[in-house]
N, C-alpha and C positions, 0 to 999 in steps of 0.2 A: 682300697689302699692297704699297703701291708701293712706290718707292726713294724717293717723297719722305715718303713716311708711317712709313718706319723706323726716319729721326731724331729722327721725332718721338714714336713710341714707347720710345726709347729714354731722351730728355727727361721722358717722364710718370712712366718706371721710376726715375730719380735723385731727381724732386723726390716721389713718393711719399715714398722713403725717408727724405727729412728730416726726415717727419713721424711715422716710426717712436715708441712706447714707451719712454720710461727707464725703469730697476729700479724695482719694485715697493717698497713701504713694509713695516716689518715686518711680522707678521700678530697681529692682534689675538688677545687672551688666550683669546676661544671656540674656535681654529683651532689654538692650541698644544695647551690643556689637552689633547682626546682622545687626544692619542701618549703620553702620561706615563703610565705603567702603574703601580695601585695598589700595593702602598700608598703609592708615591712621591703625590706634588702639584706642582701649580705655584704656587710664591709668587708675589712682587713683580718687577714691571720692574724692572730695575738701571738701565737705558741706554737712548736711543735707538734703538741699534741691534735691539734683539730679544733682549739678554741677560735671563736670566729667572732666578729663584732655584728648587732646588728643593729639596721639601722633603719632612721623610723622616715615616713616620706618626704622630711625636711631635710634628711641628709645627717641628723644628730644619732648620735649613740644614744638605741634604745634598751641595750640588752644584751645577751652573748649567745651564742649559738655553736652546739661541740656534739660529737660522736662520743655515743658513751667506750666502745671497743677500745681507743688507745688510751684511755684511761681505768677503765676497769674491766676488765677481760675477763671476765670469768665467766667459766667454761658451763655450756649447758647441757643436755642431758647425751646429745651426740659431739660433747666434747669442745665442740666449735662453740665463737661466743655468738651470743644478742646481742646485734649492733641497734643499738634508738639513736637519731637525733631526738635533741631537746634543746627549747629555744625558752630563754627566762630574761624576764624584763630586769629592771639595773633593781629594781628591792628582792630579788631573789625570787620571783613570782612563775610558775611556769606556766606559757602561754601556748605551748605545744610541745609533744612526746610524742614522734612515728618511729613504727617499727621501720628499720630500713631494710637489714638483711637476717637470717634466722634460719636451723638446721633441725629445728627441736622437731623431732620426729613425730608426737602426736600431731603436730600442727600442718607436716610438711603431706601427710595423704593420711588424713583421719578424720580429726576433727575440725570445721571449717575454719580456714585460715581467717576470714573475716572476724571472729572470735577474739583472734590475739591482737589483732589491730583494733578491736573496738575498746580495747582492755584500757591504751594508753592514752583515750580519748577523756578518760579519770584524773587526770593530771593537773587540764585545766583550771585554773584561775588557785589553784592550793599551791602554799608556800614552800618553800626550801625547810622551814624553820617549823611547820606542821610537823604531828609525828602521824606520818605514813603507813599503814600494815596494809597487806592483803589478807584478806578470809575478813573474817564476821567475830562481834563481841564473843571475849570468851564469860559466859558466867554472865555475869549481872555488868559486864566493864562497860557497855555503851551508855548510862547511866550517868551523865556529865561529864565525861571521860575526854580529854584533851587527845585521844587519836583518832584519827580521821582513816575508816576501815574503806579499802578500794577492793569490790569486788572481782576476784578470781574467773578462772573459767574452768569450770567440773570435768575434771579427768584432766585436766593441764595446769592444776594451780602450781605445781612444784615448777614450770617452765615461767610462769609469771611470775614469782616468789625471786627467782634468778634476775625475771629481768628486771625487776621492783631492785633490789640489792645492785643492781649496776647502775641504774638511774642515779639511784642518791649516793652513790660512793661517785659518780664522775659529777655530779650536781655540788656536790659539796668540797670536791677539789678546787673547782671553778670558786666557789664562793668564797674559800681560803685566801687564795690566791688574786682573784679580780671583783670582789666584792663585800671589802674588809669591813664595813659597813653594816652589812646584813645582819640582823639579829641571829644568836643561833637557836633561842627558843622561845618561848609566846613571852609577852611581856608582862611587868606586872600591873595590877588592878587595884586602885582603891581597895583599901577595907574597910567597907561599907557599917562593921558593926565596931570599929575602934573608935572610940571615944575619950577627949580630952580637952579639958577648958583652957581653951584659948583667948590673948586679946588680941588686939592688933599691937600692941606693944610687943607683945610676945612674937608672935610674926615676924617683925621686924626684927628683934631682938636674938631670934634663933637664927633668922638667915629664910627663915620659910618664904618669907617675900623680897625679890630685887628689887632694887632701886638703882637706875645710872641715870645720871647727870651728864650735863653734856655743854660746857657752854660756848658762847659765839668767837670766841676767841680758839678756841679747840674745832668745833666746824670749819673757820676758815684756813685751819692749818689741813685739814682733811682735803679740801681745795687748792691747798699752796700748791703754785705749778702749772696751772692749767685753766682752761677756759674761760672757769664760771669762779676764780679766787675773786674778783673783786664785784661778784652779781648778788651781793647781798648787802646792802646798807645798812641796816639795821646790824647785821653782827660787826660792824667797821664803827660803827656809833655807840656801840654797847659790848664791847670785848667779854667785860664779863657778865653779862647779862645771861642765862639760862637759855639755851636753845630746846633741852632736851632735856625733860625730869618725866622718868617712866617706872612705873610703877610693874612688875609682873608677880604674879602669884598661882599657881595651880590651886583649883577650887575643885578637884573631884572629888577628896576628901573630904566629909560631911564636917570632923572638926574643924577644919578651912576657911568651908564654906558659910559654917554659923556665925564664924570669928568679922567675916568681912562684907557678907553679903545680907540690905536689910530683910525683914520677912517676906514682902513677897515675890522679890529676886529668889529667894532661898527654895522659896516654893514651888517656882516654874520652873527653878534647875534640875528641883526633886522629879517631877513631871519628866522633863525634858531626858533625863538621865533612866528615868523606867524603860523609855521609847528606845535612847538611844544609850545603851548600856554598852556597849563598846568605845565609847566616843569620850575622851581625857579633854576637860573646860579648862581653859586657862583665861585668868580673868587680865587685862594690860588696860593699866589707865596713864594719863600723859598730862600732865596742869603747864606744860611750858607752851612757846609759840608753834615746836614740831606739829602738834597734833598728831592722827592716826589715821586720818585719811585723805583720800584727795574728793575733790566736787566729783568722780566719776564712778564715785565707789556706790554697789548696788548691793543692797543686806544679806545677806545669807552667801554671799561669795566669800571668796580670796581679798583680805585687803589690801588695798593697792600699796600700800608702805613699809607691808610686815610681811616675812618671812621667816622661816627659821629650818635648822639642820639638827640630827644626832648623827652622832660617829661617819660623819662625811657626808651623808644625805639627804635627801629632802625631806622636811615633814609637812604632810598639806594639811594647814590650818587654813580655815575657814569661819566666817561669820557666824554663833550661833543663832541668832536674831532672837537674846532674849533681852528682857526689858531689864535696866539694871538701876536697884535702888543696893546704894550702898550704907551697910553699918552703921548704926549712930556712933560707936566711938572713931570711925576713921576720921582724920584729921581733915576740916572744912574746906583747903585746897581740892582735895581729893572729890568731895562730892561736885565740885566743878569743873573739873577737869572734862577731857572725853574718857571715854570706856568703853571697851569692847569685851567681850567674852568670846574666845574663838575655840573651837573644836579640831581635835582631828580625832582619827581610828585608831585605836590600840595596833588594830586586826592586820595593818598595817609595815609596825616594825616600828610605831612611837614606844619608849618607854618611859614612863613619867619619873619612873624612881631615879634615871641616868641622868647623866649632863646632858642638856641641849642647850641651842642655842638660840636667840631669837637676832633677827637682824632685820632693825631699822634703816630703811633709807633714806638719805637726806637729798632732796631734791633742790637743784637750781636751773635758771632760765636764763639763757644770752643771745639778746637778741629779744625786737620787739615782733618782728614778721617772722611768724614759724621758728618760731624761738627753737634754738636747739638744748636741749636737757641733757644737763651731767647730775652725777649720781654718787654720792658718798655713801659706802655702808658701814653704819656703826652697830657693833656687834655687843649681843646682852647675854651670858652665859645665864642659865639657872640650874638648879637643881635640886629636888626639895626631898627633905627627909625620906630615909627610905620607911621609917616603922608607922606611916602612914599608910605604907602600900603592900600588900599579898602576891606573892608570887606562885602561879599556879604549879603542884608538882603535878610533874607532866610525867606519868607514867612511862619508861622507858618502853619503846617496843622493842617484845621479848627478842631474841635470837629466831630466827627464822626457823630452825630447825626446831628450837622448841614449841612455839608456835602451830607448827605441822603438828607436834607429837599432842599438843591440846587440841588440836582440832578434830585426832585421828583418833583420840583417845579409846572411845570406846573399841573399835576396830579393831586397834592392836589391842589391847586387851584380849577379845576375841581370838584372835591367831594367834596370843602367846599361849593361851591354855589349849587350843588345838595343836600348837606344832608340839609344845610339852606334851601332851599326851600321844602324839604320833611318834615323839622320839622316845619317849618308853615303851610304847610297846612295841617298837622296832629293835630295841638294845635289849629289855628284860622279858617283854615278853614276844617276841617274833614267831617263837614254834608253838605257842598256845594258839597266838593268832592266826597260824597257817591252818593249825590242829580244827579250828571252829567249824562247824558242819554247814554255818551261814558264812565261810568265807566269801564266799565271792558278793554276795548280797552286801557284805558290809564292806569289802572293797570297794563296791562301787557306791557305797554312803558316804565313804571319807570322798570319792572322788565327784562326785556329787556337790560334797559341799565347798571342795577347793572347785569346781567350777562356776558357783554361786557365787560365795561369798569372797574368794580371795581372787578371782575371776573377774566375773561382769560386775559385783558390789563393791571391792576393795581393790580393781585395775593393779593387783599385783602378776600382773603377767610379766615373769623376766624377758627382755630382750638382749641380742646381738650386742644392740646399741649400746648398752650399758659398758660393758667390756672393753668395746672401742674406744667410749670415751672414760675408761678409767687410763686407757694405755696412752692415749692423746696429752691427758694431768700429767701423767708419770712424764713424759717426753717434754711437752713444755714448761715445767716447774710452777702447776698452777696447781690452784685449790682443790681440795675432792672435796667440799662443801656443798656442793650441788649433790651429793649421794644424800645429804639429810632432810632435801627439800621431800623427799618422799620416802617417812618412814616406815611405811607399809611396806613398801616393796624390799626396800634396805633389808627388813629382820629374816625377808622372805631370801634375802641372799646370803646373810649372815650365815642361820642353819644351813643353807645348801652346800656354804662354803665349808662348814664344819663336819657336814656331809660329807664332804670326799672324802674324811681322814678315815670315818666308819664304816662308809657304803659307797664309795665312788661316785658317779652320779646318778644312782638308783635311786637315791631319795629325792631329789628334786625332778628329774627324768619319772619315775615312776608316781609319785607321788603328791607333788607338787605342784605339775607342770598343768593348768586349765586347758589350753590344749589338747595337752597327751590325752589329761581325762575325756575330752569331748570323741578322741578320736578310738579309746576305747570304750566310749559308749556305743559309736556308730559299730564296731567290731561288732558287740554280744548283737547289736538289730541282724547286723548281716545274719550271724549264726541262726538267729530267731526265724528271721526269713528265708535261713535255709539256700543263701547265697552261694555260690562254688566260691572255693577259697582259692589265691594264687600263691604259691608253696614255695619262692626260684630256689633253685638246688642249690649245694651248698660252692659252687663256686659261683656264681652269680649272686650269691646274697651275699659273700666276701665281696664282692665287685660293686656292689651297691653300696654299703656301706661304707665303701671310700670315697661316694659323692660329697658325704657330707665334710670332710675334711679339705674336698677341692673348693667346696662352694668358703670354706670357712678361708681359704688363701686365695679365693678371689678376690672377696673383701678387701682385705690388706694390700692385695694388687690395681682394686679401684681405689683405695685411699692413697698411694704410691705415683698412680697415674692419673685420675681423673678423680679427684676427692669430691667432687658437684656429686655424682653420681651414685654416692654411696647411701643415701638418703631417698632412691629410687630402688637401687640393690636391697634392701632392708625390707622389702615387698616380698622377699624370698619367704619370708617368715610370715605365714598370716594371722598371726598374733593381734594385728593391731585392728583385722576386720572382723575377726570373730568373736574378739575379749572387749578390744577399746570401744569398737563400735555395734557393736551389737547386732554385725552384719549389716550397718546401714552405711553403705557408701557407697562409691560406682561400680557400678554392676560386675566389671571386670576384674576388681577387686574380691567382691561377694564370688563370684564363679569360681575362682583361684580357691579361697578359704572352702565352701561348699565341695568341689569338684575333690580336694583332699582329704575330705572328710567321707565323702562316696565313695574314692579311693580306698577309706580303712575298712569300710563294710566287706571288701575283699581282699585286701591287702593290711594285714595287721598290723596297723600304727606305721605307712609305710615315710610318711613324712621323718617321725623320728627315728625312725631308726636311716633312713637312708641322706634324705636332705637337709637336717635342719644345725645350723652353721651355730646358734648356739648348744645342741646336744657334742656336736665338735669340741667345745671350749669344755662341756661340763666331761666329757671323755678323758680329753685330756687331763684335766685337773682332775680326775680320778688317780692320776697316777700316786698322789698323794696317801691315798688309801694306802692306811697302815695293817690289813689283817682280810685273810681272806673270810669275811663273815658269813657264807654259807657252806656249813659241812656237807663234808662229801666221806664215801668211804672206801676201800682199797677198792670194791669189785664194779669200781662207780666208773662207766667206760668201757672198762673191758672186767667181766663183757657183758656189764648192763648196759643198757642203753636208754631205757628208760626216760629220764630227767630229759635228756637231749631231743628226745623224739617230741617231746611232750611241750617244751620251750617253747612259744611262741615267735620268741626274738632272736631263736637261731645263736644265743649266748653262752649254749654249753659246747665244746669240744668233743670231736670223737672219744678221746681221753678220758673223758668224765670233768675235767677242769672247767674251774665257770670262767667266763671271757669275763671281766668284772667294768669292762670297758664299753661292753654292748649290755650289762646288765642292766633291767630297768627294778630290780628288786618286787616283783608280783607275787614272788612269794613262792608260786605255782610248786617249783624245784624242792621247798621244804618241805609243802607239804608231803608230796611222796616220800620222801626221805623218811619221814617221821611216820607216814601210813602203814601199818601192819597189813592193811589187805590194799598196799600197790606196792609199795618198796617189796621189790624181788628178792635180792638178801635176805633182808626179815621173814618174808613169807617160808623162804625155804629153811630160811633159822626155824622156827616154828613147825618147821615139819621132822627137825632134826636134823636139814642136807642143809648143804652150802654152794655157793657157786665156785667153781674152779677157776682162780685168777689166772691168767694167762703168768708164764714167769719171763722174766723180762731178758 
């Protein structure tokens, strides 16, 4: 391809993109229903967005069920989003997370897809209102630490990092919106070490303990109207007589529990509460005719008469079946009465230090054969002191990208003081470095260890992909936040990108690329062995060199016309079997990556310089390059020839001008430059003669 035909491929790559896909519409009811595992169902749309109800094998609403994609889109590392269903019971509970649809490159021909589906099999039975991370404690944080770490999948965390942050950003819309109810953070807990002398006067006198009254004149007004108004005699006999005198009081608080409960109540709570340290005792005693249970009631259950809600929903209290001797100072009705101690779980979404509710039902009977039962519910607010209870500080989780940068820490560390010393000695000292008599030796040390370390240890091998999906953000007005899920590779683009203004893309192409390295390691074997080299003349290697710029508006013409495809296209590059996987994939794969690497043993780095569609991009954005940084001098050309003959990459001009857009920066070119016994100039300087510039 010419130099005039490269801006103009360059032109067909931007205005393809504009014609790029918007997000996708929700998916219709035939595409949800199969994820829903019986005996659940899927009801009714709720919303536009893909909220769906779900429902349990009674036909009741048990939960909701949505597409994270049209509610939080964000784009992944090929630009396109991570679509998961997720299915949450009505407390905000998630009871399943499947991958549906996904573009992320490692995952699509690298590393087993089974992986990223096994990832959101983590989900189950953890809260909306959990704090959520992926990767592992930093430091000492697992240590009582209220987040709940979901492991990652190595060499693809920054693609689950994405689809982690789309889950709880469409999980948490839902719960705004249709589940007003849900707590949004752990609740609070007894403080087991506060202490404060309490009576039962005090109790009562603060508000710490309810009382409602309820009498039969007020019952049968709860009945006026209906079946069972006249199926109680006794309250028709006794108007104002007491139906209902209930006692409530939470006792998880030790000062509470001393205040009201006698010793060795107090003691099997102690006990009870070591066992069951998530579990909030509320103690309900009842001295009128109501009572608190019916004949059908079995210990350690649900009682049949009580219930109770916070902030819209259910709380399941339960029997704790301990023995209860109450206080000597409580007042002698009270130790007659009935009494229950019932429990439920914090863990839940109970919060003791909030209003709830507790709700008594008042039962009647009409009718002596199969009596039919109506049902009054008389409702008991409580709420007890907050400075009885601790609320846990629940460490925020960091920012995702921070996160990465702790996880990655030492790493980048690592690459920061190598690329810093690779960009000094490229800026200050380049012709020392060329000048070294072990150059080549230590060329291929630095690239040694960008194939090690920033290679196969730190998976910073840039790809295509990235590009694509920075120009997909650009076009759909989404996030570039997904460039932070992987800060390795990020800093590794950073410099390359600051690269162009210096070196074109000689520093990333020559220097950078684990690849390029691998493929001029194979070079120096071939030479070793003494291989025939293949030389194409200089119009045939101009001829080559424009594949990569077609292969690079192909792309753009598969994302234009068949965007599925482009995530099978991206196999051009075998980047992902040589670096990502260590050459362990299928076979046809390994043969491609292999077979171009046997190729450079005769063909000098024939991938980059001829096919490879991100060297295209890094060419291009060479044009950036503010300074031509390799001297040259008048007789450079004409009529030395020298540097050009000597090039491996075919990047200098008959002229003597270096092509700064095929240059891979090797150096090679300086050093003669700078050699007293190669540079021909010099040599004949040193003889006293010159070469005769041709005059123009």
């Amino acid at each position: 391809m010419t130099a005039v035909l490269r801006p103009f491929a360059l032109l067909l790559t931007f205005l393809t993109l504009l014609a790029l896909p918007v997000q996708a519409e929700p998916l219709p009811r035939e595409s949800i229903a199969p994820y829903i595992v019986p005996p659940m169902s899927l009801g009714e749309q709720l919303n536009d967005k893909g909220v769906w109800q779900l429902l349990n094998s009674g036909g009741a609403e048990a939960g909701y069920v949505f597409e994270t994609e049209p509610m939080a889109p964000l784009p992944g590392f090929s630009g396109a989003t991570i679509n998961m269903l997720v299915v949450l019971d009505l407390d905000g509970r998630f009871l399943d997370v499947q991958l549906m649809s996904h573009n992320e490159p490692i995952f699509v021909s690298g590393l087993p897809e089974k992986l990223f589906y096994d990832f959101f099999k983590q989900y189950r039975g953890h809260s909306i209102s959990d704090s959520l991370v992926v990767g592992s404690p930093y430091g000492d944080g697992a240590d009582g630490s209220a987040l709940v770490y979901l492991d990652g999948v190595t060499k693809g965390t920054a693609s689950v990092r994405i689809a982690h942050e789309s889950i709880l950003a469409a999980a948490l819309q839902v719960a705004r919106e249709k589940m007003s109810g849900v707590a949004t953070g752990p609740p609070a807990f007894p403080k087991l070490d506060y202490a404060e002398d309490l009576s039962w006067d005090d109790l009562v006198a603060q508000g710490i303990v309810t009382r409602k009254t309820v009498t039969n004149a007020e019952v049968d007004t709860l009945f006026a109207g209906t079946l069972w108004e006249d199926d109680d005699p006794e309250a028709k006999d006794d108007p104002e007589g007491t139906y209902l005198d209930l006692w409530v009081v939470d006792i998880g608080a030790p000062s509470i529990a001393e205040a009201v409960l006698g010793e060795s109540s107090l003691e099997e709570l102690q006990n009870f509460m070591e066992i069951s340290d998530t579990d909030e005792p509320v103690l309900v005693i009842e001295t009128a005719r109501h009572g608190l249970i019916t004949e059908d009631f079995v210990r350690n259950t649900a009682p049949d008469l009580i219930s109770a809600s916070q902030g819209g929903f259910p709380i399941a209290f339960r029997d704790s079946d301990i023995y209860i001797e109450l206080h000597d100072d409580l007042p002698e009705d009270l130790h007659d009465g009935a009494a229950l101690i019932l429990r439920t779980d914090r863990r839940l979404g109970f919060d003791p230090s909030s209003d709830w509710t507790l709700h008594v039902s008042a039962l009647r009977e009409h009718g002596f054969f199969q009596p039919q039962i109506g049902t009054a519910v008389i409702d008991v607010p409580h709420v007890t002191p907050e400075r009885f209870f601790a609320r846990p500080e629940v460490p925020k989780p960091v920012p995702p990208w921070l996160g990465a940068l702790r996880e990655r820490q030492t790493d980048l560390v690592i690459l920061a003081v190598f690329l810093t010393g690779l960009l000094g000695a490229l800026s200050f000292g380049m012709n020392r470095l060329a000048a070294l008599p072990g150059f080549t030796p230590a060329r291929l040390a630095v690239l040694a260890f960008v194939t090690g370390f920033i290679g196969w240890w730190g998976q910073g091998q840039l790809s295509i992909a990235t590009p694509i999906a920075v120009a997909r953000t650009a076009l759909d007005g989404g996030s570039y936040a997904f460039l932070l899920y992987d800060p390795f590779s990020l800093m590794i683009w950073a410099v390359s990108l600051i690269g162009f203004v210096f070196w074109g893309r000689a520093l990333f192409c020559g220097w950078l690329c684990p690849f390029g390295a691998l493929q001029e390691f194979a070079h120096h074997l071939g030479r070793f062995l003494r291989l025939p080299q293949i030389e194409p003349n200089a119009v045939w290697d101009t001829r080559l060199k424009g594949l990569k710029y077609v292969v690079l508006a192909g792309f753009v013409a598969l994302l234009f016309t068949r965007p599925e495809a482009i995530d099978t296209a991206i196999e051009v590059e075998p980047f992902k079997t040589a670096i990502t996987t260590f050459f362990i994939r299928e076979w046809y794969f390994v043969a491609y990556a292999v077979g171009l690497l046997l190729l450079s043993m005769v063909l000098f780095k024939g991938f980059c310089r001829y096919l490879c569609p991100l060297g295209a991009v890094m060419a291009v954005g060479g044009l950036l390059r503010g300074r031509d940084w390799i001297a040259r001098r008048t007789e450079c050309g004409s009529p030395c020839q020298l540097c050009k003959v000597k090039c491996n990459y075919k990047a200098i001009a008959p002229s003597g001008k270096v092509q700064y857009s095929e240059c891979f920066g090797c150096l090679d070119c300086v050093t003669i430059h700078d050699d007293s016994a190669q540079c021909v100039p010099l040599i004949l300087a040193a003889k006293g003669r010159s070469l005769k510039v041709p005059a123009e």
